[in-house]
C-alpha positions in Angstrom: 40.9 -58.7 -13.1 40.4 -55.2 -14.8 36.8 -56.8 -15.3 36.0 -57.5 -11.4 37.8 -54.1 -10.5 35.2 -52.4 -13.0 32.3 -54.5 -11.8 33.0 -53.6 -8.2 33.4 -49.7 -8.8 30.4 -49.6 -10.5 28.1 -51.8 -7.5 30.2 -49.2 -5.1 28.4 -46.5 -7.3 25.0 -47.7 -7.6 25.1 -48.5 -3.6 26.4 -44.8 -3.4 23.7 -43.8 -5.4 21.2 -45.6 -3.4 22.3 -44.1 0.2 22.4 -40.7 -1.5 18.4 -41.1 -2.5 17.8 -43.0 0.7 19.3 -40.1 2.9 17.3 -37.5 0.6 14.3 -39.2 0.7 14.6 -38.5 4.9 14.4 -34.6 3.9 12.1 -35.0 1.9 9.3 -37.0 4.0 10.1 -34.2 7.2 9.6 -31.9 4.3 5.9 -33.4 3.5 5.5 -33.5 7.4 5.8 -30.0 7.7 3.7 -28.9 4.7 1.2 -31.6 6.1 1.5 -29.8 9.4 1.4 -26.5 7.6 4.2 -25.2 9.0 5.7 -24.3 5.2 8.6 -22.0 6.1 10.1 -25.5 7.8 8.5 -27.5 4.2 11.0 -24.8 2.3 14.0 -25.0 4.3 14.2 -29.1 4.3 13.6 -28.8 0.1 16.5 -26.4 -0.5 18.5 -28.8 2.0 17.9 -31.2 -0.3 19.4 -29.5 -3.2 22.3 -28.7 -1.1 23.3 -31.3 0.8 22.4 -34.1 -1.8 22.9 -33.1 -5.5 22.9 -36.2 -7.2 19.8 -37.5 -5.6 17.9 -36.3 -9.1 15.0 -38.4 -8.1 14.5 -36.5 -5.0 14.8 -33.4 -5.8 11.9 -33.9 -8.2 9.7 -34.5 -6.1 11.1 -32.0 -3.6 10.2 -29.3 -6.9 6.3 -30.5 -7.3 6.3 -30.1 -3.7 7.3 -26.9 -3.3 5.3 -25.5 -5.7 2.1 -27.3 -3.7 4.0 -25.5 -0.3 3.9 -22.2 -3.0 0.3 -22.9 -3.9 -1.3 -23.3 -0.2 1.0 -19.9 0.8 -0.7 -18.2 -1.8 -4.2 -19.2 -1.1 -3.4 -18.6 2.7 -2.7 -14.8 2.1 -5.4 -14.6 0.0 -7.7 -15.3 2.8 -5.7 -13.3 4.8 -6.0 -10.4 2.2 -9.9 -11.0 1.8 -10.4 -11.1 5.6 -8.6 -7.5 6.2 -10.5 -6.4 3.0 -13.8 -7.2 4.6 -12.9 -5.3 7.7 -11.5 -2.4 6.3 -14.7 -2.3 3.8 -16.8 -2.0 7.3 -15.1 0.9 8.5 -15.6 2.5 5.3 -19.4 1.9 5.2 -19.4 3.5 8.9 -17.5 6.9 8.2 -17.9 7.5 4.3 -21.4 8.6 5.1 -20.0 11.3 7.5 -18.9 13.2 4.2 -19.4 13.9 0.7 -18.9 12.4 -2.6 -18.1 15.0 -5.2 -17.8 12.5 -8.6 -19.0 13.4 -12.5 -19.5 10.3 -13.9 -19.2 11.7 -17.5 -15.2 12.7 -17.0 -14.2 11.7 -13.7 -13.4 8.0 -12.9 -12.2 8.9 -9.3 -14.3 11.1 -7.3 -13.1 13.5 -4.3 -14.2 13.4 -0.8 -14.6 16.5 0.9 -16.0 17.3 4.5 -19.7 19.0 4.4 -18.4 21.9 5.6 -16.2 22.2 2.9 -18.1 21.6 -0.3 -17.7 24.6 -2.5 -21.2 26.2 -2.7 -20.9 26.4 1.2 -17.2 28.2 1.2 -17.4 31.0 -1.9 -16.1 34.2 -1.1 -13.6 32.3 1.5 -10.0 32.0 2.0 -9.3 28.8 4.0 -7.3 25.4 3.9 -10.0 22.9 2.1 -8.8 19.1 2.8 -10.1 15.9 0.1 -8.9 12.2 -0.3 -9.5 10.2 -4.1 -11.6 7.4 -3.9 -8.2 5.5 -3.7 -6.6 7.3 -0.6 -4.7 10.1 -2.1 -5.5 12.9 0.0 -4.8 16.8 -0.8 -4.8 20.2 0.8 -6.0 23.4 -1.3 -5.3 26.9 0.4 -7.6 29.1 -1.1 -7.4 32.4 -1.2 -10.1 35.1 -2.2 -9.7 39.0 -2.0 -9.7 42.2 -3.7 -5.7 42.1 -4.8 -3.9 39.3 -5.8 -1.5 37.9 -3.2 0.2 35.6 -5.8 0.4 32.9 -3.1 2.4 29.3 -3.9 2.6 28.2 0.1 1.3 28.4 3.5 2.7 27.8 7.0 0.3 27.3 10.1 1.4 28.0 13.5 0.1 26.9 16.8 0.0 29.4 20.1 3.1 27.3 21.7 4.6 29.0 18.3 5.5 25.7 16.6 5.0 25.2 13.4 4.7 23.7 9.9 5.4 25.0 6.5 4.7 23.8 3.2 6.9 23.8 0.2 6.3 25.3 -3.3 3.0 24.3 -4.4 3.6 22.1 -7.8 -0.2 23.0 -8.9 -1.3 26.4 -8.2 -3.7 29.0 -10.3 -5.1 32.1 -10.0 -8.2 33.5 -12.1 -10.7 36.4 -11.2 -14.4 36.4 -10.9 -16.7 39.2 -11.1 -13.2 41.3 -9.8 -12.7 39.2 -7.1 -8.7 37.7 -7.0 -9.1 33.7 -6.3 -5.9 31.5 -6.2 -5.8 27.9 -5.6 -2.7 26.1 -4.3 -2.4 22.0 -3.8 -0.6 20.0 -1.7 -0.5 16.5 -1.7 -0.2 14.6 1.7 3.6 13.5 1.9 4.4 16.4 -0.3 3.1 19.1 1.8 5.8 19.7 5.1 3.9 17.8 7.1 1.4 20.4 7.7 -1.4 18.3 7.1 0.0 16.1 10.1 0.4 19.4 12.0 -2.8 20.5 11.6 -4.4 16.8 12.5 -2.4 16.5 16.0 -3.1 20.2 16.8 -7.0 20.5 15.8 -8.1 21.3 19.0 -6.0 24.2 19.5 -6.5 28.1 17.5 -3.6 27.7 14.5 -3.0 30.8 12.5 -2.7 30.4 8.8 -0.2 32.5 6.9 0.2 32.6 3.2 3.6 32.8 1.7 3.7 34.8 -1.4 4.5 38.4 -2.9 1.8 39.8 -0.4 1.7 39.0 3.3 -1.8 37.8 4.6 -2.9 35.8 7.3 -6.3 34.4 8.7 -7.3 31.9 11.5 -8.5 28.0 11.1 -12.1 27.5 11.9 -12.3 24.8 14.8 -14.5 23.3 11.8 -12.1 23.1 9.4 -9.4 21.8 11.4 -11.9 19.0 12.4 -12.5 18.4 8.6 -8.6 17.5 8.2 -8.8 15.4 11.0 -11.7 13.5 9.8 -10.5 13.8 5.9 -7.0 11.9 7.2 -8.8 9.5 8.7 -10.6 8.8 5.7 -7.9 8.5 3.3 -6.0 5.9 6.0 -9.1 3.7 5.7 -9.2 4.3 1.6 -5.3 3.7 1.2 -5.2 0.7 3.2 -8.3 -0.8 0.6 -6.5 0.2 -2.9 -3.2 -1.7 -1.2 -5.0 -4.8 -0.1 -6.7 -4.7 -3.7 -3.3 -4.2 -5.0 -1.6 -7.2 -3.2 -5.1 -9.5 -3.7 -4.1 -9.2 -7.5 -0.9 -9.8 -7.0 -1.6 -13.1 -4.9 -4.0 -14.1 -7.7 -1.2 -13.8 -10.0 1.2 -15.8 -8.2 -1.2 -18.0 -7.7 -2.2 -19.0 -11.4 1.0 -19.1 -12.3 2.0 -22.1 -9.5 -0.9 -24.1 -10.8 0.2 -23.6 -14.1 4.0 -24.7 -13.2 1.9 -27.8 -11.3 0.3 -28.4 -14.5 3.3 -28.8 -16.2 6.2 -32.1 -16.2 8.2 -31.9 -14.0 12.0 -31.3 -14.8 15.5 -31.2 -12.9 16.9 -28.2 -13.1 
């Protein structure tokens, strides 16, 4: 008796056993259906359901493992393409505006050169006080206010006011210098876009109006943007969007590459349950 009972609870378990695979193996064909459909987000959900809902079906869930990291690996060369497409486009309209300014790079100790507006470039601008804007080759745009005089003004800020009388003021410059040449006072202050009070901004939105430029520092002194170099900030900004946009999509192409070797290397590799 204690025989038949035994034989019978262990035919209930195998049967059990068999409608648990059965009703795992339905997941997982909708899953293949989906990835084969490429709708993967759907592929995902009915794998995990697997897991979930069915457990014990260790066969299954397998197979539901190799084919989520094929869901992974076809995700990953997607964005890729994705990625290489928006490179491609942002590349373009690069090639159209970088021509519009100019390069300043010494191959010898710079690996990064500077941007600046022709207007801008220093053998055009000695002897000048003025808000001089540059981007990196990467997208990390800057303003300098430069100052050049008789007398020190000691100068670590600048605020630059339109005629409605609104305004924008930088902090505390974290790079600033001063030096003298031939007698004459020069002090450089830097300002890195996002650090800067949003004057950069300020100075992009208002560029067509007059904006007065006042120095903040142990001397008072004041001078007005050129409609030129208000136009260089503008174009400058622009540049660095189109820059900073490439060193990201480089950034996340890497990173996709990266994910990607490492799912055909998990594909590569037998299969375990967890």
């Amino acid at each position: 008796m204690k025989k038949e009972l035994l034989l019978a609870c262990l035919c209930g378990l195998l049967v059990a056993c068999e409608n648990i695979e059965k009703k795992a193996a339905v997941q997982l064909q909708a899953a293949r259906t989906a990835y084969e459909n490429g709708d993967y987000n759907e592929a995902k959900l009915r794998i995990d359901s697997i897991k979930i809902l069915y457990p014990k079906a260790f066969d299954t869930r397998r197979e539901g493992q190799k084919l989520m990291l094929e869901v992974e690996l076809k995700e990953q060369e997607k964005t890729l393409a994705y990625l290489d497409s928006t490179l491609n486009g942002k590349q373009k309209e690069l090639d159209a505006l970088k021509g519009k300014f100019v390069l300043e790079k010494d191959t010898a100790y710079q690996q990064v050169g500077l941007y600046l507006h022709p207007s801008q470039v220093i053998e055009k601008n000695l002897h000048r006080s003025f808000l001089r804007f540059q981007v990196d080759e990467t997208g990390r745009m800057s303003m300098t206010s430069i100052y050049c005089g008789a007398n020190n003004i000691h100068h670590i800020a600048v605020k630059v006011t339109a005629p409605d009388g609104s305004f924008a003021e930088t902090p505390a410059s974290k790079d600033s210098y001063e030096t003298t040449d031939l007698g004459e006072k020069i002090e450089k202050a830097d300002y890195k876009l996002g650090e800067d009070g949003n004057v950069i901004g300020f100075i992009c939105m208002n560029r067509d109006k007059n904006l007065k430029v006042n120095y903040q520092g142990e001397r008072s002194y004041s001078t007005t943007m050129s409609a030129t170099d208000r136009q260089a900030a503008a174009g400058i900004y622009e540049l660095a969007q189109v820059l900073a946009a490439i060193t990201e999509i480089k950034q996340n192409i890497e990173e996709a590459n990266r994910k990607l070797e490492f799912v055909k290397h998990k594909l590569a590799q037998p299969r375990t349950e967890e």
